[in-house]
C-alpha positions, -999 to 999 in steps of 0.1 A, spaced: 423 -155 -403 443 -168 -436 432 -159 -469 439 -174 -498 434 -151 -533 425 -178 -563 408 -179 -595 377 -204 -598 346 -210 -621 318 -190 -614 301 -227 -615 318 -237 -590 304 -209 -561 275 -219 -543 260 -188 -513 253 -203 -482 228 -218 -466 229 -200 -435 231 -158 -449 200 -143 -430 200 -118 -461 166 -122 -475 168 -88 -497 193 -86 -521 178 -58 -540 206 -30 -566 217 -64 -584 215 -45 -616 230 -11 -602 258 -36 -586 261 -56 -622 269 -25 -639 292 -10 -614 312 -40 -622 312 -38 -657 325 -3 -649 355 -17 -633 369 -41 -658 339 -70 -653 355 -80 -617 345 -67 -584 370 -48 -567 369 -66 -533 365 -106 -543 339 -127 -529 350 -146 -494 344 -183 -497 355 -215 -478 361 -249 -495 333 -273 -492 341 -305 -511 348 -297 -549 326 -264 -543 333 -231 -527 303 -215 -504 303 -181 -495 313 -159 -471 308 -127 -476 299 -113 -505 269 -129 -518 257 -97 -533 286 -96 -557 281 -131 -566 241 -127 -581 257 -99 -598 283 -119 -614 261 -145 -625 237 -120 -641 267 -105 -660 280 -141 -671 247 -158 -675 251 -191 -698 290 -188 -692 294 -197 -654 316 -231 -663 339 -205 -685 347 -176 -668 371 -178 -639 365 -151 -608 393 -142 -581 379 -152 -547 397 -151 -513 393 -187 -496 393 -193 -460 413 -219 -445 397 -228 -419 363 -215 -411 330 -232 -391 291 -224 -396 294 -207 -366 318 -180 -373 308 -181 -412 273 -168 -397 294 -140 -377 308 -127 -407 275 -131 -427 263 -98 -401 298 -85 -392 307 -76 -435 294 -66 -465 275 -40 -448 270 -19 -484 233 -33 -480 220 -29 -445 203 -62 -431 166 -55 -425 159 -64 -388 137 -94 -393 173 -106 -412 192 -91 -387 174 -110 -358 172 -144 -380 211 -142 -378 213 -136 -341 191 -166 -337 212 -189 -360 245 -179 -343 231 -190 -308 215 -222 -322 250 -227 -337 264 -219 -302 285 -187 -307 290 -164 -272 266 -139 -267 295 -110 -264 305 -126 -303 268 -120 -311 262 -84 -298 290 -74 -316 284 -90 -348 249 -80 -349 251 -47 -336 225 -61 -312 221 -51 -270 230 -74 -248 195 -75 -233 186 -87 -272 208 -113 -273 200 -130 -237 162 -129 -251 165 -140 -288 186 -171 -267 157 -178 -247 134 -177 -277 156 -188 -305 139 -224 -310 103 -211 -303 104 -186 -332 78 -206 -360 96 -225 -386 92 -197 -417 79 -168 -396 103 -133 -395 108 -116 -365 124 -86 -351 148 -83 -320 125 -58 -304 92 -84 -311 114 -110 -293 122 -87 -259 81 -82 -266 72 -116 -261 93 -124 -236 76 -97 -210 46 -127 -205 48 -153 -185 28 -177 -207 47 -197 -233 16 -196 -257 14 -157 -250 48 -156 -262 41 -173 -294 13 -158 -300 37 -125 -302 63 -144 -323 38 -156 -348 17 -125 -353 43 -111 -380 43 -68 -385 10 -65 -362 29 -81 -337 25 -45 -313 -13 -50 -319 -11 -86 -305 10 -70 -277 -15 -47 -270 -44 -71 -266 -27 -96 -242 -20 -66 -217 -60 -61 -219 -69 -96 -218 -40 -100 -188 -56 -68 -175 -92 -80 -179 -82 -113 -159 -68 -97 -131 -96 -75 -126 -119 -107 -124 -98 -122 -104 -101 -94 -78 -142 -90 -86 -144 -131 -78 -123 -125 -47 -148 -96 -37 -181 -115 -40 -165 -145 -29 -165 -127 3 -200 -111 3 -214 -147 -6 -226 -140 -42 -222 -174 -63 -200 -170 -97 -218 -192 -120 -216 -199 -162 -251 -193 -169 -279 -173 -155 -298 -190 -131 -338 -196 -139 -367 -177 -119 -337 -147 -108 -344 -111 -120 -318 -88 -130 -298 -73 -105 -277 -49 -123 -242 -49 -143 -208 -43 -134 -198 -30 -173 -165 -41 -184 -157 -4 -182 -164 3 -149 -139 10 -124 -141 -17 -96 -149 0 -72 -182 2 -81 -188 -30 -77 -195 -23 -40 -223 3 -50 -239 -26 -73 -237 -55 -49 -249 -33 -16 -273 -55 6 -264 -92 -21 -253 -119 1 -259 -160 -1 -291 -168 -32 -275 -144 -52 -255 -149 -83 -233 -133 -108 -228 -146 -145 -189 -129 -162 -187 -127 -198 -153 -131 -219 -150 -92 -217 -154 -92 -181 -188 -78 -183 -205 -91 -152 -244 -96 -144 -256 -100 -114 -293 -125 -110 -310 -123 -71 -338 -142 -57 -372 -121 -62 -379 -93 -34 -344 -90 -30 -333 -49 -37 -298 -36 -30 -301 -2 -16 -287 16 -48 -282 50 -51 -289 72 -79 -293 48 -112 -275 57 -141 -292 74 -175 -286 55 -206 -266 91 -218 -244 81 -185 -239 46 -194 -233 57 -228 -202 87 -219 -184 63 -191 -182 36 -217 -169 59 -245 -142 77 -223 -133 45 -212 -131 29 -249 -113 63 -264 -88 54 -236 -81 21 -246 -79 29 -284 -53 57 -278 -33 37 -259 -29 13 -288 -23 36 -310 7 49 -286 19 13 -288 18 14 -321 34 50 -324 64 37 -303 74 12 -325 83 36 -351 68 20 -382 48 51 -395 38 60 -429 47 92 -440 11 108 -456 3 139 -466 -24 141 -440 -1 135 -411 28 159 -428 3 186 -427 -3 187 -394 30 189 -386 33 220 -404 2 229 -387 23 228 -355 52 246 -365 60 285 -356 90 305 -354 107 307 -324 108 331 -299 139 345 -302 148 379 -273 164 410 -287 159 391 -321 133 409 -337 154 416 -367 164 382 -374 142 369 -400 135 330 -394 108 324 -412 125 301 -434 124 275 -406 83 274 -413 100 260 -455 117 235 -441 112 198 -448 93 171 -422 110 150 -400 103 114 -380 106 136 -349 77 161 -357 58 132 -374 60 115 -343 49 146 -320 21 153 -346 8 115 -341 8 120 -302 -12 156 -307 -37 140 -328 -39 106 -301 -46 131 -275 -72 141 -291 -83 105 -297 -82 102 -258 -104 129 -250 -128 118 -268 -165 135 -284 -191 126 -259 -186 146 -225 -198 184 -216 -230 182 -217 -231 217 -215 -219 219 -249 -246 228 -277 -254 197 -301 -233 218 -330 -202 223 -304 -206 183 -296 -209 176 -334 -174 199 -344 -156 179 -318 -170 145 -326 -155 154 -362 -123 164 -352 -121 128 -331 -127 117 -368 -106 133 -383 -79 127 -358 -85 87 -361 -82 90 -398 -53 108 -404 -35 80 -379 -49 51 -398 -33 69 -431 2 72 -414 0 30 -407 -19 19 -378 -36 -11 -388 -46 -30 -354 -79 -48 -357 -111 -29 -350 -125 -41 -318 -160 -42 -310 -158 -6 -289 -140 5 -319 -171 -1 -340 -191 14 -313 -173 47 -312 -173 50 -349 -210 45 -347 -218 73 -319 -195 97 -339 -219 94 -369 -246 100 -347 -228 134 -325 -219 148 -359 -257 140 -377 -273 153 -344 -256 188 -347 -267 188 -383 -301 190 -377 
């Protein structure tokens, strides 16, 4: 492309309209680094001629920091500028992401420009390369490029997100829901989860001839409950000898309550204790709380924490090293604490969150108490390092039995 080098007014340069740069943060460091040079930036802004104006290129950065230098003066002093021949909105955009890359784009910006550059109709091969995006990016952010909320900022990899659901309002649901958008992930896989499994429960006592109904019928006694924990298989066991006069009432967390005509007894086996009832629905919930918090872990947005750094160290140990026992290693043990041990400290500690605090019921209540509080302790330091997802009810649950497991060994 033809350059042009001239001199213009400072008054005279407008940025553009279409940068996706939202941060420009180091104005002051990049003011007095041009002061250090003679008051001039040593590569001049990139502008194109719009009307009796020049916009921007590249270099948008350099401009704020002129102005801040030359506050009050803009219609005096003149600044050497490089100005485009010929240049569209399209490839302007290109260059926006392709230069100036002394201030890396943040992703949300980074995806805002992908988006613009395929509204603006720029290839995709253009846009990968520009944006340093995949080419499985790109063909999503295309899809999705005029769904994204007016306002709202989004990330390439919240984009490829959404776009896994069928369901357009599924998908902006994801787009919308901003830095918890893994959490909002998270819970429409369970709610998609939770449907299917009803689907398949209808389907079953479709075929024994149990009614599904909204509300519980008058004059029915109870006829047990297929918990929203339960596998469903055991549905068979809860329904055995229900047929036609029987009916079964779902609630919106597929809990399901079965109502049967007086006299009528399904030949059950062995009921379940309320202890029972209690340790199927906490393994089940620890299960589904660890698995957020791996969602969450994968995205890589963790907060480094004291808490989390030290057990990291915790983990550490010199390494086995044959025919080395005179090599002295232990420095390794000093050394600082990276993303990747971070990251395989979170996934010790979610284990642990997994495995839960209530089973082994042969342990003593003091045995049952130390490992409900290291299940605390666990969840805590992995709140510190950044997971934030909405407590759900089972959440509060949990955190409610802990007290109780860790008060009970007390006593």
């Amino acid at each position: 492309m033809d350059f042009v080098k001239e001199s213009v007014a400072l008054a005279d340069i407008r940025p553009s309209g279409t940068n996706p740069r939202k941060n420009f943060e180091g104005i002051d460091e990049l003011a007095e680094a041009i002061r250090a040079t003679g008051g001039e930036p040593v590569n001049p802004p990139v502008v194109v001629r719009d009307g009796n104006v020049y916009r921007i290129i590249d270099g948008e950065r350099r401009y704020r920091a002129l102005s801040k230098m030359y506050r009050g003066h803009e219609a005096e002093v003149m600044v050497p500028v490089l100005v485009a021949c010929d240049m569209d909105a399209a490839n302007e955009m290109v260059a926006m992401l392709a230069t100036d890359d002394k201030l890396r784009l943040s992703d949300e910006e980074r995806a805002a420009g992908v988006q613009q550059m395929l509204i603006l109709g720029v290839d995709e091969q253009t846009v990968s390369r520009a944006s340093r995006a995949t080419r499985e990016q790109v063909k999503v952010a295309k899809k999705l490029a005029r769904r994204v909320p007016e306002g709202a900022q989004v990330t390439l990899d919240q984009m490829v997100a959404a776009m896994q659901f069928e369901r357009d309002e599924d998908r902006d649901s994801v787009l919308a829901s901003g830095n918890l958008w893994y959490s909002e992930v998270t819970s429409i896989k369970s709610r998609i989860k939770r449907e299917k499994r009803m689907e398949e429960v209808a389907e079953y006592l479709a075929g024994i001839g149990v009614q599904m109904v909204d509300e519980a019928p008058i004059g029915l006694e109870s006829g047990g409950t297929l918990y929203s924990w339960m596998a469903p298989d055991e549905l068979r066991n809860i329904t055995e000898g229900y047929g036609e006069g029987c009916f079964a009432v779902a609630d919106e967390d597929g809990e399901v309550r079965f109502y049967v005509p007086e006299g009528i007894k399904a030949i059950k086996k062995e009921e379940l204790s309320q202890e029972q009832i209690d340790r199927r629905r906490g393994d089940s919930a620890c299960k589904d709380l660890a698995g957020r918090m791996v969602a969450w872990a994968a995205t890589g947005d963790i907060t480094p924490c004291p808490e989390l750094d030290d057990a990291a160290l915790d983990r550490r140990s010199v390494p086995y090293l044959p025919g080395g026992e005179d090599a002295d290693f232990e420095w390794i043990l000093q050394l600082g604490v990276g993303i990747y041990e971070r990251v395989t400290a979170l996934l010790a500690l979610i284990s642990k969150v997994e495995r839960g605090f209530m089973g082994m019921s042969w342990l003593s209540p003091k045995e049952r108490a130390e490992r409900a509080r290291e299940w605390d302790d666990a969840v805590n330091v992995i709140v510190a390092s950044g997971f934030n997802a909405p407590m759900t009810e089972d959440d509060e649950w949990l955190k409610g039995r802990c007290m109780d497991v860790c008060d009970a060994g007390e006593k």
